[in-house]
C-alpha positions, 0 to 999 in steps of 0.5 A: 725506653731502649738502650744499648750497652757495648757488647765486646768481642774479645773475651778478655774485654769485659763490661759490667753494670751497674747503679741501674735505676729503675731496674732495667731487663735485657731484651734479645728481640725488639719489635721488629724482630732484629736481635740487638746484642747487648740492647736493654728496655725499661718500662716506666708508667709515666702521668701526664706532665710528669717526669722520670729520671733514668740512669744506667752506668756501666764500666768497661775493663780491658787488659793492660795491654790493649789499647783504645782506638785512638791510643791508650787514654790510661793515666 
């Protein structure tokens, strides 16, 4: 399974993960050979008619003085 988490383009924007569960890696090249920044794979086995659950989370810290696109969604 893939995912993607946001990859900032400022320096003072950050993301930090966390609670991943399984454990996920990065990957710096998917199959077709296209570098996807900021794209992470999790390699589960899974039995037939069985199911997994996958849960990533992730926050995102900006400065106060940036705001969103869309306006500023600080309370």
């Amino acid at each position: 399974m893939r995912e993607r988490v946001p990859v900032p383009t400022q320096d003072d924007v950050k993301v930090e993960e966390s609670e991943v569960e399984p454990p996920w890696k990065a990957v710096e090249r998917a199959r077709d050979g296209v570098v996807t920044r900021g794209a992470r794979s999790w390699r589960v086995n899974i039995a037939a008619g069985a199911k997994v659950a996958l849960q990533a989370r992730y926050v995102i810290k900006l400065p106060s003085g940036k705001v969103l696109v869309g306006g500023n969604r600080r309370v």
